[in-house]
One Martini backbone bead per residue (centre of mass of N, CA, C, O) as a GRO file, in nm:
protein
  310
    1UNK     BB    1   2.414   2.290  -0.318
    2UNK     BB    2   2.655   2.563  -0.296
    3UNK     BB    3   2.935   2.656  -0.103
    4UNK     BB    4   3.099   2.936  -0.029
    5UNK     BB    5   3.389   3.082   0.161
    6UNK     BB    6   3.546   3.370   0.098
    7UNK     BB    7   3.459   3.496   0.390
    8UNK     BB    8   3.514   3.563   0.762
    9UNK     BB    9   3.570   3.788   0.834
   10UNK     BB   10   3.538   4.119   0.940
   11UNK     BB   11   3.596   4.418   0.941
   12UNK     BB   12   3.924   4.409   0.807
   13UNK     BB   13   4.009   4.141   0.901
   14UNK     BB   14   4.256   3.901   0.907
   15UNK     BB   15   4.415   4.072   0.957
   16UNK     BB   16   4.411   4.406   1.081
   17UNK     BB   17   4.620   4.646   0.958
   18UNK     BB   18   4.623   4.802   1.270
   19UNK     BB   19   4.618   4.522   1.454
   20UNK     BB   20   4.816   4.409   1.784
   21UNK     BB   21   4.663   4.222   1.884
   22UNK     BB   22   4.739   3.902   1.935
   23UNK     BB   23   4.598   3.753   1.764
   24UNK     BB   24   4.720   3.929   1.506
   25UNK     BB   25   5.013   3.824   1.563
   26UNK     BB   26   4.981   3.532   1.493
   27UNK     BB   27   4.855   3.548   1.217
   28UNK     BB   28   5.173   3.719   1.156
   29UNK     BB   29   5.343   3.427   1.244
   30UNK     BB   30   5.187   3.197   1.101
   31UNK     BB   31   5.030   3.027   1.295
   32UNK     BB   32   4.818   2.727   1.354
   33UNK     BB   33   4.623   2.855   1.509
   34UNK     BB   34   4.627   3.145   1.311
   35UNK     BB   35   4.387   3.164   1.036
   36UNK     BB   36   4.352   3.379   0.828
   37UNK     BB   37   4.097   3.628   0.710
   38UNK     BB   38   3.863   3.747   0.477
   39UNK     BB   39   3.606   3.955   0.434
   40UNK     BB   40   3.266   3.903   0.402
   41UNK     BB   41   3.146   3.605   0.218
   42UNK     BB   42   2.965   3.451  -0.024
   43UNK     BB   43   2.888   3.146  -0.250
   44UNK     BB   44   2.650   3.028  -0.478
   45UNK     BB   45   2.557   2.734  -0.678
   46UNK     BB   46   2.375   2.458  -0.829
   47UNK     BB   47   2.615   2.402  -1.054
   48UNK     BB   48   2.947   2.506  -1.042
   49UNK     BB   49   2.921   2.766  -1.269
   50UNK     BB   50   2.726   2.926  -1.146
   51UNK     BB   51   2.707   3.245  -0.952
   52UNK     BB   52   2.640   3.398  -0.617
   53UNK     BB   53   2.695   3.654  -0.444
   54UNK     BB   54   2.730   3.758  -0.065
   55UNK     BB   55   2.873   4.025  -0.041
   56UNK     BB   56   3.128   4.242  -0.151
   57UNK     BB   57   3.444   4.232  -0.053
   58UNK     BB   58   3.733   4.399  -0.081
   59UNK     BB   59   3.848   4.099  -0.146
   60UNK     BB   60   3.742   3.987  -0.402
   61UNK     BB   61   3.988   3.900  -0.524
   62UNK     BB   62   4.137   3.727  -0.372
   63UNK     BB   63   3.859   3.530  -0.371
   64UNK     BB   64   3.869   3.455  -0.659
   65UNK     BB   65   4.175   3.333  -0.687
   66UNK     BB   66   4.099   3.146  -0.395
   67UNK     BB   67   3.841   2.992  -0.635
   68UNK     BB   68   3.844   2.958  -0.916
   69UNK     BB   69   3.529   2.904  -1.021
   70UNK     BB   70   3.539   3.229  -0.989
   71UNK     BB   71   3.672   3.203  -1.288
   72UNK     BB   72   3.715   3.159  -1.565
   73UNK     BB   73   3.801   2.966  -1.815
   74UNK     BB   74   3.984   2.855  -2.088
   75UNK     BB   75   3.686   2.787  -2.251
   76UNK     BB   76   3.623   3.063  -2.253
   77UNK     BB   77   3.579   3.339  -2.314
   78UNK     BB   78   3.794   3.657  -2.296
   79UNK     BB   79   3.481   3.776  -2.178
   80UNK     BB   80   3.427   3.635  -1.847
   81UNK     BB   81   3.170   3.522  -1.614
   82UNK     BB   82   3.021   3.309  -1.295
   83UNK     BB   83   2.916   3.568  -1.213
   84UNK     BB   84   2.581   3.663  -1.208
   85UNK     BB   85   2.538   3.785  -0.873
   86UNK     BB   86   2.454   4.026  -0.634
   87UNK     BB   87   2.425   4.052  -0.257
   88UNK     BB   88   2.265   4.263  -0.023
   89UNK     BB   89   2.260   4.310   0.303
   90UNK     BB   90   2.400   4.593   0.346
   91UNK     BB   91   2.621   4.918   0.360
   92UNK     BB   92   2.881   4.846   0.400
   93UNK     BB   93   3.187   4.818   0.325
   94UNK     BB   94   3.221   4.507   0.335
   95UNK     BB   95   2.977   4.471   0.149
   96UNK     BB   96   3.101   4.666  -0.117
   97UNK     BB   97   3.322   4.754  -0.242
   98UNK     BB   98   3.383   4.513  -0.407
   99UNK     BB   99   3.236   4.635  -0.657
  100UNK     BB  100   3.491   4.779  -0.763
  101UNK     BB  101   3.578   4.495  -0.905
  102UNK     BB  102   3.311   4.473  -1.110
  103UNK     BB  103   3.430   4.603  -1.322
  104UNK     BB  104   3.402   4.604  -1.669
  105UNK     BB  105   3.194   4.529  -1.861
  106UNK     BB  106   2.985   4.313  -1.657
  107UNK     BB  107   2.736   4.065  -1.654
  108UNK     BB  108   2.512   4.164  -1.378
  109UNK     BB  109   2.375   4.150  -1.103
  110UNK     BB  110   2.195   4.372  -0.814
  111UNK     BB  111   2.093   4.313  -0.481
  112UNK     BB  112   1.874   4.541  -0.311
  113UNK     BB  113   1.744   4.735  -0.122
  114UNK     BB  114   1.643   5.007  -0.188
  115UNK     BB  115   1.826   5.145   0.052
  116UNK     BB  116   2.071   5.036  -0.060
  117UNK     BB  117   2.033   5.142  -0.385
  118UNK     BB  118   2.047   5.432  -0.285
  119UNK     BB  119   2.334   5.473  -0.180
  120UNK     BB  120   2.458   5.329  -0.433
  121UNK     BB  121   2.363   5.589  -0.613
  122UNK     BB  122   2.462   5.818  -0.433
  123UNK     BB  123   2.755   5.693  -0.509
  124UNK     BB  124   2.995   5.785  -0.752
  125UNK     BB  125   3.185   5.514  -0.754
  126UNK     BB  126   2.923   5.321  -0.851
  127UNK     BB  127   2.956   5.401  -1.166
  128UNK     BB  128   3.168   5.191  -1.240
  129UNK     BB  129   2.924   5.088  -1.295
  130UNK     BB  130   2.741   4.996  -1.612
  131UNK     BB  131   2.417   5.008  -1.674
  132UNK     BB  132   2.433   4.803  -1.953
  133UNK     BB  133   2.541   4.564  -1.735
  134UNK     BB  134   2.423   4.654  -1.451
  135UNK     BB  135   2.154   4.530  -1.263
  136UNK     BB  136   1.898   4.676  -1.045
  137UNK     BB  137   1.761   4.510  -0.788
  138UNK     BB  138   1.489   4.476  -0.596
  139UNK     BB  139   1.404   4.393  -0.260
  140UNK     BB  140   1.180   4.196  -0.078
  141UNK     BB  141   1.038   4.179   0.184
  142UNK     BB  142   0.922   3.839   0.222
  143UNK     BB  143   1.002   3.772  -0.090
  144UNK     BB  144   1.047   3.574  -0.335
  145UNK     BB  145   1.361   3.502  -0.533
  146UNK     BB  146   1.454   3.443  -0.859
  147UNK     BB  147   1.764   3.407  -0.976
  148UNK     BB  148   1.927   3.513  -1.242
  149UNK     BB  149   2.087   3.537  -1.520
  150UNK     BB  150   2.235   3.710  -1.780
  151UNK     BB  151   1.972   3.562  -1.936
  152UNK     BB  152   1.733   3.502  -1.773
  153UNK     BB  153   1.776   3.267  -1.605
  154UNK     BB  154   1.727   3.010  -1.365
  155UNK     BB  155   1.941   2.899  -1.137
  156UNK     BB  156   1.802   2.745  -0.869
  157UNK     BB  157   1.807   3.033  -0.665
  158UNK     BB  158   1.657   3.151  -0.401
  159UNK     BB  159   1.509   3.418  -0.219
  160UNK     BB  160   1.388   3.555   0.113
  161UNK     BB  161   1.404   3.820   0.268
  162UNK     BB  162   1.492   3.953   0.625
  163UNK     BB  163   1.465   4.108   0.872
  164UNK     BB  164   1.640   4.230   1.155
  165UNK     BB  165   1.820   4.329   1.404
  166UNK     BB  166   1.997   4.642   1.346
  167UNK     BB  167   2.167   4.883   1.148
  168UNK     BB  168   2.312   5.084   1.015
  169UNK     BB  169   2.573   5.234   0.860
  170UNK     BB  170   2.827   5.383   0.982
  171UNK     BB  171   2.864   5.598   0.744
  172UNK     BB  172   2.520   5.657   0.782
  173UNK     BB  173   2.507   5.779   1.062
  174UNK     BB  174   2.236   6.031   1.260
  175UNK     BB  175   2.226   6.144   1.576
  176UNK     BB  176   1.953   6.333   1.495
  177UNK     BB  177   1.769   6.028   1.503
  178UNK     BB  178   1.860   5.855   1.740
  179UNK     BB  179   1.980   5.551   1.897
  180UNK     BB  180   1.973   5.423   1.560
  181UNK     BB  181   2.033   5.653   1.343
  182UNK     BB  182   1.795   5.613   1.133
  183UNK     BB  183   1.681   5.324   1.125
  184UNK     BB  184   1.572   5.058   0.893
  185UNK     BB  185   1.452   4.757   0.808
  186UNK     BB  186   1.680   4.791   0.538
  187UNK     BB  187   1.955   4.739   0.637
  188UNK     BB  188   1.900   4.476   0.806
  189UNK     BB  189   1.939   4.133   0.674
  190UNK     BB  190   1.837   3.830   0.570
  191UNK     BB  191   1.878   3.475   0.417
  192UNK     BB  192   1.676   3.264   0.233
  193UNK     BB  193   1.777   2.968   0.106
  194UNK     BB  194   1.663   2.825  -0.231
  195UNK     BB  195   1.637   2.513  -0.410
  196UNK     BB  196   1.513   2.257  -0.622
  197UNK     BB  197   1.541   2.070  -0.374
  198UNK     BB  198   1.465   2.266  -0.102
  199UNK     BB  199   1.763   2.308   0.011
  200UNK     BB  200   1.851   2.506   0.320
  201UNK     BB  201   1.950   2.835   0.421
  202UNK     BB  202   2.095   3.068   0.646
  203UNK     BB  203   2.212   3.471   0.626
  204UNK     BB  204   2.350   3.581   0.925
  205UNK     BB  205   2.597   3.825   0.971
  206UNK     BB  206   2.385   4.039   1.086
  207UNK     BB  207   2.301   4.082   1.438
  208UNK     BB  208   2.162   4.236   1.765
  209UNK     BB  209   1.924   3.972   1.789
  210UNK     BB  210   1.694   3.712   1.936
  211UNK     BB  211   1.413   3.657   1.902
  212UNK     BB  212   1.144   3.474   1.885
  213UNK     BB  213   1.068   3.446   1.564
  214UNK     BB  214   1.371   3.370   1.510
  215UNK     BB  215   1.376   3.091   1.630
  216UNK     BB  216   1.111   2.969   1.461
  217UNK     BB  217   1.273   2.997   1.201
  218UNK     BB  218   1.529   2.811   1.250
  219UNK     BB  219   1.387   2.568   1.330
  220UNK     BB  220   1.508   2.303   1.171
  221UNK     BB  221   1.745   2.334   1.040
  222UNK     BB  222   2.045   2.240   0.848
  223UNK     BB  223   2.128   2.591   0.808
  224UNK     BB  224   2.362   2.836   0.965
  225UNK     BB  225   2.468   3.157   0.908
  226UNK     BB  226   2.626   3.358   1.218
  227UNK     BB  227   2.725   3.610   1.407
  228UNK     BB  228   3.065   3.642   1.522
  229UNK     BB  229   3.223   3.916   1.582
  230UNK     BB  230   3.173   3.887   1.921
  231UNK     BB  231   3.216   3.739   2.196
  232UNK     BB  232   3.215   4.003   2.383
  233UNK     BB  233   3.084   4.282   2.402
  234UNK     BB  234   3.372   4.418   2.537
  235UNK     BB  235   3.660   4.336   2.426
  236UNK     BB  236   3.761   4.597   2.304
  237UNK     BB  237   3.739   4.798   2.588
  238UNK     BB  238   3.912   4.586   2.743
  239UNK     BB  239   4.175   4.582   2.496
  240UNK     BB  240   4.220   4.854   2.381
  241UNK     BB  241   4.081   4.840   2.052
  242UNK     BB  242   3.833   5.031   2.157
  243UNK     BB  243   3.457   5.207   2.187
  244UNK     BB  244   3.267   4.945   2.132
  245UNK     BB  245   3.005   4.762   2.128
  246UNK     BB  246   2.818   4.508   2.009
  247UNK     BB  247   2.601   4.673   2.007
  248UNK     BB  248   2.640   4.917   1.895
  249UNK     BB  249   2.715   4.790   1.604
  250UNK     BB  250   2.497   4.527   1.577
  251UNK     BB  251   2.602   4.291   1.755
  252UNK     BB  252   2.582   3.961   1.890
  253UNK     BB  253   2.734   3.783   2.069
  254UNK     BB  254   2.826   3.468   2.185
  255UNK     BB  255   2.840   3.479   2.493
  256UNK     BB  256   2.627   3.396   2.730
  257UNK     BB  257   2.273   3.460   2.817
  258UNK     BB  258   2.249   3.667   2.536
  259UNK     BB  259   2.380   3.493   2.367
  260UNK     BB  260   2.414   3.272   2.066
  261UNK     BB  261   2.434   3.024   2.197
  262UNK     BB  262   2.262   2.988   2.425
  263UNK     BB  263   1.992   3.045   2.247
  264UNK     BB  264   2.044   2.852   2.015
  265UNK     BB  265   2.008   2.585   2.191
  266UNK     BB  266   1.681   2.610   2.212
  267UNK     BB  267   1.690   2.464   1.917
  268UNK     BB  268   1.710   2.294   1.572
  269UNK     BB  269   2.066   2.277   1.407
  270UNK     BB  270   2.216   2.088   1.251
  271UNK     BB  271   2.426   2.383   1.129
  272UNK     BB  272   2.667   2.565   1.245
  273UNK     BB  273   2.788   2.900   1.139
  274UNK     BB  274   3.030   3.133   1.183
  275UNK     BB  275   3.039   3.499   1.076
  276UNK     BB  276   3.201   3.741   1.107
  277UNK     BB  277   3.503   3.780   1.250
  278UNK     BB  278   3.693   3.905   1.461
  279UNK     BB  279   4.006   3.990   1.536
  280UNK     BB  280   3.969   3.941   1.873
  281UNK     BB  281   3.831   3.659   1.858
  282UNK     BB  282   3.938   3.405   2.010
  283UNK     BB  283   3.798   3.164   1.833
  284UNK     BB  284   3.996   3.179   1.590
  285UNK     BB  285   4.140   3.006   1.765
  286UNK     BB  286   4.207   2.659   1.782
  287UNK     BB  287   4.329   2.667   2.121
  288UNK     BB  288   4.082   2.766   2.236
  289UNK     BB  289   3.845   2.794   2.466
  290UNK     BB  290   3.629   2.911   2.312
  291UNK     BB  291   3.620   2.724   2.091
  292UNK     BB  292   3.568   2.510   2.198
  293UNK     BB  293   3.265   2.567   2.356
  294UNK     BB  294   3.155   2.624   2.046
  295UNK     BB  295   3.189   2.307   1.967
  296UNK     BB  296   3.031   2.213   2.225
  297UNK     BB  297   2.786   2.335   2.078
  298UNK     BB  298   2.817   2.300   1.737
  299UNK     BB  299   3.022   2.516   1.652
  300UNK     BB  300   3.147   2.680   1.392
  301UNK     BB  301   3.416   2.832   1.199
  302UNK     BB  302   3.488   3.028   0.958
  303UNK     BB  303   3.667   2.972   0.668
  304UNK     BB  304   3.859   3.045   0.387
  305UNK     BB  305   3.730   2.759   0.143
  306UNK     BB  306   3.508   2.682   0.232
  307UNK     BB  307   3.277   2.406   0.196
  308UNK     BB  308   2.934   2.309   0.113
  309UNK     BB  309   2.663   2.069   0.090
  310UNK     BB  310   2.292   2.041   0.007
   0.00000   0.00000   0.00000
């Protein structure tokens, strides 16, 4: 199985458009130590052929362009792709939008919990996935699901969804539904993927915290990718670029006693990588005390063209 890292950054991107936090700054400055990321997403393959990406990032064209393997070759057919499918974990901005970009009837599925193919059937804008040839296929949580290509044939990739802690997505909070706004478990998804040699790894980009059964679900893993959002709690509040906190958000941060580093400590696997990571998250320099932490805990910090096999 391959998995390639189209985007590493959390919504907005490294740098983000309109911050000027020092981060931010560096990563504009070029310098050798933050190295830019876009909103994230991986791809998925059993034999770097077909592909089947997880979250559509508003990036998703530049995500193509630095990835050659996702996009025709030269002989291919006219009009070809060797995206199979997209899955979606929640109804994010940064995990749909990208989806605007694979319009063109182009032949794919799109995979999402009901709660979510609800949201993206209500907004006309994606209505430019053409019904003859994007298929909505709603996935279900805790049972396995066979990826097919476009062809109906078995990729070699299953997935098997299951609820996180984690909320609604920003843009359909409910104020007047109290304090989780109206969430309901199909909003924020993790993916357990295996291909057809057993092998495995869990897709966890957001979650709001880590219960003791998810410590036993991924306990033993080979790998996992998990929310890096954000260092601390409060970091956006504390360096006045926001007025959130990453609880508020859904996301746990990584450092502290409540922290995923420290919970994480508790288990055994193999490799960890952070993704979805906060323009603000000092761990992006690769020069910072946050990093080696970090590194010295076991994780990697994922960027952007990064590739796994498993």
């Amino acid at each position: 199985m391959f998995i390639k890292i189209l985007g590493a950054a959390a919504g907005g991107g490294y740098p983000q458009w309109n911050c000027n936090h020092p981060n931010s700054r560096l990563a504009r400055l070029k310098k050798n130590n933050a190295i830019p990321r876009t909103q994230s997403s991986i791809a998925v393959s059993s034999d770097k052929k077909k592909w089947f990406i997880f979250n559509a990032s508003p990036d998703l064209r530049q995500q193509l362009w630095d990835n050659p393997e996702l996009m025709p070759s030269p002989d291919d057919p006219l009009r070809y792709s060797p995206i199979m499918g997209v899955i979606l974990t929640n109804a994010d901005v940064d995990h749909t939008a990208g989806l605007i970009n694979l319009r063109e009837s182009q032949r794919f599925n799109l995979y999402a919990t009901n709660r979510v193919l609800e949201v993206i059937g209500k907004n006309s804008i994606f209505n430019v996935l053409n019904p003859k040839f994007v298929k909505k296929l709603p996935i279900e949580l805790e049972s396995i699901l066979k990826l097919n290509d476009t062809e109906d044939n078995f990729s070699g990739i299953s997935i098997k969804p299951f609820s996180v802690p984690g909320k609604v997505a920003l843009w359909l909070e409910d104020e007047s539904k109290g304090k989780n706004f109206g969430s309901v478990e199909e909003d924020t998804i993790a993916l357990e993927v295996t291909d057809v040699n057993n092998k495995k790894f869990f897709y966890i980009p957001a979650c709001a915290s880590i219960p003791e059964w998810l410590l036993t679900k991924l306990d033993n893993s080979e790998l996992i990718f998990f929310d890096g959002t954000l260092w601390q709690d409060d970091e956006m509040l504390k360096q006045n670029v926001g007025i959130k906190t990453g609880k508020r958000m859904g996301h746990i941060s990584m450092s502290g006693e409540e922290g995923s580093i420290e919970i994480l400590n508790k288990i055994n696997v193999k490799r960890k990588v952070f993704i979805h990571i906060n323009t603000t998250n000092p761990s992006l320099l690769e020069d910072s005390d946050e990093r080696k932490i970090a590194n010295e805990n076991g994780w990697e910090i994922a960027y952007d063209t990064m590739e796994i096999k498993l």
